[in-house]
C-alpha positions in Angstrom: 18.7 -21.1 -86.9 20.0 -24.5 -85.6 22.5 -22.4 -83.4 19.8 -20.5 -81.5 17.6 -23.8 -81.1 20.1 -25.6 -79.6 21.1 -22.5 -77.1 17.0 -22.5 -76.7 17.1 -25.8 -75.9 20.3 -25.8 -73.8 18.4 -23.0 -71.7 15.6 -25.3 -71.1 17.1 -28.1 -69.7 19.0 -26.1 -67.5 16.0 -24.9 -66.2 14.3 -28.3 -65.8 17.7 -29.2 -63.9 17.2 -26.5 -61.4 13.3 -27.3 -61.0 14.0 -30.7 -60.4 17.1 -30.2 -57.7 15.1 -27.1 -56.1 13.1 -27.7 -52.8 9.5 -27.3 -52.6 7.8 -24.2 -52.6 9.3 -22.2 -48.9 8.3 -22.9 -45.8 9.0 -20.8 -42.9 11.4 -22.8 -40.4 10.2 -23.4 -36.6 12.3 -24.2 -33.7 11.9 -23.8 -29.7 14.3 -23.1 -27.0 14.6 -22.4 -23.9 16.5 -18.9 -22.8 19.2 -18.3 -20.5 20.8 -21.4 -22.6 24.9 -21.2 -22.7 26.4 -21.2 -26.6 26.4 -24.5 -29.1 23.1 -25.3 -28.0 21.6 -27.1 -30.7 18.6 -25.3 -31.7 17.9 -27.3 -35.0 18.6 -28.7 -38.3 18.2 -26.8 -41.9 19.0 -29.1 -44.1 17.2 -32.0 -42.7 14.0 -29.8 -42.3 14.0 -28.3 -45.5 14.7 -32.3 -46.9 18.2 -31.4 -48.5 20.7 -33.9 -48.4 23.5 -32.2 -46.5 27.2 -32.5 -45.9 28.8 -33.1 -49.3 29.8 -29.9 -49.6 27.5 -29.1 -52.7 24.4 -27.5 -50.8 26.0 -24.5 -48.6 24.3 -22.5 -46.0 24.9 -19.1 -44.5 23.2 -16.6 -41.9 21.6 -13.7 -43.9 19.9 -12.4 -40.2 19.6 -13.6 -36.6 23.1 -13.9 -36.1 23.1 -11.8 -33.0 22.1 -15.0 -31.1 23.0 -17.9 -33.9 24.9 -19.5 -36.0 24.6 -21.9 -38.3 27.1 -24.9 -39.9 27.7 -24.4 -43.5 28.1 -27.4 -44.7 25.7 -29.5 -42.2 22.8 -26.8 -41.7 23.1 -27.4 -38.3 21.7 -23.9 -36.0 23.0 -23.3 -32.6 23.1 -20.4 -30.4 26.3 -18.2 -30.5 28.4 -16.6 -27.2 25.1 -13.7 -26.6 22.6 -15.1 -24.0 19.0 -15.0 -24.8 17.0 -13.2 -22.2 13.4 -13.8 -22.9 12.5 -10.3 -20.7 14.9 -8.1 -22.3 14.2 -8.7 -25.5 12.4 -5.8 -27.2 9.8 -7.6 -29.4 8.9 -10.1 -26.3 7.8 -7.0 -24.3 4.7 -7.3 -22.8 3.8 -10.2 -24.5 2.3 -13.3 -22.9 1.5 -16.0 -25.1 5.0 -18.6 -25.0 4.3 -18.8 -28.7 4.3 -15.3 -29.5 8.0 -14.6 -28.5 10.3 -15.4 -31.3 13.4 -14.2 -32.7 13.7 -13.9 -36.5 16.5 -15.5 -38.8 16.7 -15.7 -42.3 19.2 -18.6 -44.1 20.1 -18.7 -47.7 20.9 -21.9 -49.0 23.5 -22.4 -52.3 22.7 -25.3 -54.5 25.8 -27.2 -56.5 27.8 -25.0 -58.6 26.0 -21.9 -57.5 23.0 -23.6 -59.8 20.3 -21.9 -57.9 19.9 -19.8 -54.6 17.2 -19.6 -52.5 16.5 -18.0 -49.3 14.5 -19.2 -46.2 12.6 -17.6 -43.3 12.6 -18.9 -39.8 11.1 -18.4 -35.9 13.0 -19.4 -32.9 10.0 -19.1 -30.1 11.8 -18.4 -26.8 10.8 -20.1 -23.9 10.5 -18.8 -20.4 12.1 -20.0 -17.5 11.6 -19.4 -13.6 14.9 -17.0 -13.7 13.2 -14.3 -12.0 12.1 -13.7 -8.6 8.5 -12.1 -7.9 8.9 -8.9 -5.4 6.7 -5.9 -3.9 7.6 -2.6 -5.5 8.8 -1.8 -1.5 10.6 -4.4 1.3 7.9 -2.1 3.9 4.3 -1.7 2.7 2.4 0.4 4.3 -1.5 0.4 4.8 -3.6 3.0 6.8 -6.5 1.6 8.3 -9.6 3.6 10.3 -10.1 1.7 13.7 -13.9 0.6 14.4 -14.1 -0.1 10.7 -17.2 -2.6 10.0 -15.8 -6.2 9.9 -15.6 -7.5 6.4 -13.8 -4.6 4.9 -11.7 -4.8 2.4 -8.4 -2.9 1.8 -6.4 -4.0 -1.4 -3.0 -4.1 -1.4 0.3 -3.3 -3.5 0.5 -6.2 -6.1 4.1 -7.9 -6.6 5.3 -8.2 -10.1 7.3 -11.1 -11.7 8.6 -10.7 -15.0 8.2 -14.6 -15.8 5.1 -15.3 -16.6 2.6 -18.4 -17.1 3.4 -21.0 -14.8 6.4 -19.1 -13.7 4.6 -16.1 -12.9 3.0 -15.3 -9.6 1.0 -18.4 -8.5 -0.3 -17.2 -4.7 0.6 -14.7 -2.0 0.7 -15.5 1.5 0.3 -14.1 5.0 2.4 -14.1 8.2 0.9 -13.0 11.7 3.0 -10.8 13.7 2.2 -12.5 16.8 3.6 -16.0 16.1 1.1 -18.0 14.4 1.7 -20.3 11.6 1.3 -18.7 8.0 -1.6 -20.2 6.4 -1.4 -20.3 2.4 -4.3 -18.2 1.0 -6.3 -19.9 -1.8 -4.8 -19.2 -5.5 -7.5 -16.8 -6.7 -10.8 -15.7 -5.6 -13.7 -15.4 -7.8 -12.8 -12.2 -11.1 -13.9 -8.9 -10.0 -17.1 -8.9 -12.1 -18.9 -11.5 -10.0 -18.6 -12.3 -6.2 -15.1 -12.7 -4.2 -15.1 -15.4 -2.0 -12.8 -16.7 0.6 -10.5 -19.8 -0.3 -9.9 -22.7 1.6 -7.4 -22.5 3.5 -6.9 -18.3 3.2 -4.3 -16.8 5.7 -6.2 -16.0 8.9 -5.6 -14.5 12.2 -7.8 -12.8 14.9 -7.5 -9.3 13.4 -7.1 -9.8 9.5 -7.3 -12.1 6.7 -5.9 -12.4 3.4 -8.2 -12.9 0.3 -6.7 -13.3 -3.3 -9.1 -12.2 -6.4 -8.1 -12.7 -10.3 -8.6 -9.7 -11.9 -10.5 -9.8 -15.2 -7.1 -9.2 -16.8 -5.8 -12.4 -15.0 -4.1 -10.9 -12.5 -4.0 -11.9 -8.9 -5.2 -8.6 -6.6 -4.2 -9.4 -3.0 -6.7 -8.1 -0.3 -6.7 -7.4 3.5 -10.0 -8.3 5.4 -10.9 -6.7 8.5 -11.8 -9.9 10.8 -12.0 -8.3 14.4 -12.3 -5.2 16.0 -9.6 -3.0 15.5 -9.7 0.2 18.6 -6.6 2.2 18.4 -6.5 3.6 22.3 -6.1 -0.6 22.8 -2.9 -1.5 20.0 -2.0 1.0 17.2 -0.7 -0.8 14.3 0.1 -4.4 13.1 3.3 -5.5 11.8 2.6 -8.8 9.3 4.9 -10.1 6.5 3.0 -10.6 3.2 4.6 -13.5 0.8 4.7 -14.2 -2.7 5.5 -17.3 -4.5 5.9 -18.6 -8.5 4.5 -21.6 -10.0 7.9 -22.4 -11.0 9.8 -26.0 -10.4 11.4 -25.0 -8.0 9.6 -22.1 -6.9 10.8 -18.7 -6.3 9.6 -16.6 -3.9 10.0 -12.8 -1.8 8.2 -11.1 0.9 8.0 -7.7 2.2 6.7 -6.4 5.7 3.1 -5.3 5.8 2.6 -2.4 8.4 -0.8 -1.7 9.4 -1.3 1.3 10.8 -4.5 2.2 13.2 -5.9 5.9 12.7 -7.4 7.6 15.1 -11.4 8.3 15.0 -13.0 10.5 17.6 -14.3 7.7 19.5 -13.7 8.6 22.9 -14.9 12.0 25.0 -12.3 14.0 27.3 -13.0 13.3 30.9 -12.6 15.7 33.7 -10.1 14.7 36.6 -13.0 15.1 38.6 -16.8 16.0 37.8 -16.7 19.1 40.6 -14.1 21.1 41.3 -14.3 23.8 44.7 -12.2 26.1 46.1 -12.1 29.4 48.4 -11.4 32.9 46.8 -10.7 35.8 48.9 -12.6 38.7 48.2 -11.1 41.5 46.6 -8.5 39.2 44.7 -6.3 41.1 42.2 -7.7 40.9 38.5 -5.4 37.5 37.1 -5.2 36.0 40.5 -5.2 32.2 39.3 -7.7 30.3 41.5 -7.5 26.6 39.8 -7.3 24.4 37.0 -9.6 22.1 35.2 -7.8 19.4 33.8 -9.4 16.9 31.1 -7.6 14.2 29.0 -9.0 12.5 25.4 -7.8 9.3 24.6 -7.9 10.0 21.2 -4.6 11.6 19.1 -4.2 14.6 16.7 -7.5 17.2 16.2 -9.8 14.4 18.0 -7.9 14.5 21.4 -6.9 18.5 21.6 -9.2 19.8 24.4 -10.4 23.3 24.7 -12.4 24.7 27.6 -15.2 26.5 27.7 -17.8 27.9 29.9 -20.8 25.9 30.3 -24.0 27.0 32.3 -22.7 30.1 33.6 -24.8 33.4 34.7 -23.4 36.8 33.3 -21.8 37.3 36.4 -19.5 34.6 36.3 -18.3 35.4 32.5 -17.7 38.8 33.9 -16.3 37.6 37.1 -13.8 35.2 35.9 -11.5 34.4 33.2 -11.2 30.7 31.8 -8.2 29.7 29.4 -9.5 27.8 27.0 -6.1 26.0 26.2 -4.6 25.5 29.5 -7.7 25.4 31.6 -6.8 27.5 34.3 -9.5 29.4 36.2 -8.3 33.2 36.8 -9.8 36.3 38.3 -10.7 38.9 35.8 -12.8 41.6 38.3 -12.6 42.4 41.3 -15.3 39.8 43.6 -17.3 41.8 46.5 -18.4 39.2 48.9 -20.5 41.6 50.5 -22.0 41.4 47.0 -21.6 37.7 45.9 -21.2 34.8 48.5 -20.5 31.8 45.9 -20.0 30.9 42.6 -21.5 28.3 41.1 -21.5 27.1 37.2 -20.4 23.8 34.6 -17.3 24.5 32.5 -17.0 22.2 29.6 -14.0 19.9 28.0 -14.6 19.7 24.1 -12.4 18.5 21.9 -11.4 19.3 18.1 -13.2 16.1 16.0 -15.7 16.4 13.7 -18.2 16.1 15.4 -16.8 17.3 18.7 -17.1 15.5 21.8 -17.2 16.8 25.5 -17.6 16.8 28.8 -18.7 18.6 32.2 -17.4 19.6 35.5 -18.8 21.7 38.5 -17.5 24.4 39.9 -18.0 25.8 43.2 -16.2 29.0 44.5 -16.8 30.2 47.8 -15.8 33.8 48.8 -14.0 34.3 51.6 -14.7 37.6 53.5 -11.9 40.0 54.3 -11.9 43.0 56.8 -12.0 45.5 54.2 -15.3 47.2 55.5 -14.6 50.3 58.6 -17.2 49.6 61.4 -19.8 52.3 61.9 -21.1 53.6 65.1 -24.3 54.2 65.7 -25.6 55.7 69.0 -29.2 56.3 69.9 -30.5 58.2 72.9 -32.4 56.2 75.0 -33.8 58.3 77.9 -31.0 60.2 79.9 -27.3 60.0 79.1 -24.9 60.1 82.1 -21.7 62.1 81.9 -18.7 61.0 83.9 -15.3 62.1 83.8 -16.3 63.0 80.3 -17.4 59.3 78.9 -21.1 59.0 78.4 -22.9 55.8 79.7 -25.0 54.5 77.8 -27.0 51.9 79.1 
């Protein structure tokens, strides 16, 4: 019986002992640094934060996990980054995630007491910090935006966002626009007002005659770059604008990209065809063979594509004419299609008309005058009457 009490007891002081030269109940370990860092930087100290006394050799440390990026001194506690580089944007768990403190890599230490007398294990975070080591950029060095000409002044065109993997104060800070004719870029303000209430124009907003810039936060925080129309835009007058649009970080020092901005003017059917000349005349023998050309009606449209192709067409024209002549409604030309008496008809007289293919079409109106021409195609017929005696002589009558 005395033999097991004093192994009882024996047991109990060696538990007391370990109690006594434990730490305090765990704490998870916290340190901070900065990515992109070369290795042996100093992240933190163990042993000092857990409240050991270090360095004699009788409290041991080791890596259990995180060793993919650190190390750690065994007999100081000291952690420091190994050989790998940290890259805040490739690493998996810091995807899409964009609160600084919410980016952390994991590590786990196990700490040895003297003479193996206890074992314990500790969690830790390193939260990795983000630095301006990434440029902003368009997702295209040429952006292009289509744009109606005559549009109302004050619309609003968005345009392609840049993206910058950095975020907070190194993400995107402002975007900037650069006339194509020569003027000075003027910074645009560093937001608008969110999307749910009223946009307004910054102070200071890139200007120009033609266009102004506008930035909006989004009501996810983003910044949505927009194109104002500011002056009248016709496309017969200049048919596209080439600008440079700019984006810069809040970094220190800032890093910034651009990307051309093409504007291109499309064509609205804002302009009628016109005539050469608003009456056209010309003589047509009589008797002219069936596709005999006699003239062309020519008309241009300012406009491009559908809303400047010009067909022709009769206008005011009598059944005659229509059965008369033949008008190519492509080309314009004016051809014979029957046979013209003059004996019959003298003159031709009637509108053609020049409409083009826009919805809705627009046209215009010409005269045309044709004047038959006779030709001797009729025999002359004798007609003698007998007026009181006819005198024979020689065998010719007289008639007086």
């Amino acid at each position: 019986m005395r033999t097991t009490a004093a192994v009882d007891c024996l047991y109990y002081c060696m538990l007391i002992l370990q109690l006594v030269h434990q730490p305090d109940a765990k704490q998870v370990l916290r340190y901070r640094l900065a990515e992109e860092g070369p290795a042996d930087v100093r992240v933190g100290n163990v042993a000092g934060d857990l409240g050991m006394v270090a360095g004699s050799r009788e409290v041991t440390f080791t890596l259990e996990s995180g060793s993919e990026f650190f190390k750690i001194d065994n007999i100081t506690g000291e952690l420091t980054t190994n050989e790998k580089r940290i890259d805040r944007e490739k690493l998996q768990q810091c995807q899409m995630i964009f609160d600084e403190n919410e980016c952390f890599i994991d590590f786990e230490v196990s700490v040895i007491g003297p003479a193996q007398s206890w074992v314990d294990l500790f969690e830790g975070k390193v939260i990795i910090l983000d630095i301006n080591d990434n440029t902003p950029s368009f997702p295209s060095p040429v952006l292009t935006l289509s744009v109606e000409e005559n549009r109302p002044i004050g619309t609003l065109y968005l345009l392609p966002t840049a993206t910058d993997r950095d975020f907070g104060r190194n993400g995107i800070e402002r975007y900037e626009l650069i006339q194509d004719n020569g003027e000075n870029s003027r910074r645009s303000g560093s937001s608008g007002d969110s999307y749910s209430g009223k946009r307004r124009f910054e102070e200071g907003a890139s200007r120009s005659s033609v266009f102004e810039l506008q930035v909006a936060d989004t009501t996810d925080g983003e910044k949505q770059p927009q194109l104002i129309i500011k002056g009248a835009l016709d496309r017969e007058q200049r048919d596209s604008y080439e600008l440079t649009l700019r984006v810069r970080d809040g970094g220190d020092p800032p890093r910034s990209s651009q990307a051309i901005l093409r504007v291109m003017i499309t064509d609205v059917n804002d302009n009628n065809p016109r005539f050469e000349k608003s009456v056209y005349e010309a003589d047509l023998p009589e008797n002219s063979s069936p596709g005999s050309p006699i003239l062309q009606l020519k008309a241009a449209d300012a406009d491009v594509g559908v809303n400047g192709q010009i067909e022709y067409v009769f206008g005011a024209a009598t059944e005659s004419v229509r059965r008369l002549l033949r008008l190519d409604e492509s080309t314009g030309w004016l051809s014979v299609l029957h046979r013209i008496d003059r004996e019959e008809v003298s003159q031709l007289r009637f509108t053609v008309m020049a409409r083009d293919r826009g919805q809705p079409p627009k046209m215009d109106k010409a005269t045309v005058v044709l004047n038959i021409k006779d030709e001797n195609d009729n025999v002359p017929a004798i007609e003698i009457r007998k007026i009181g005696r006819i005198f024979l002589k020689d065998g010719v009558a007289n008639v007086a």
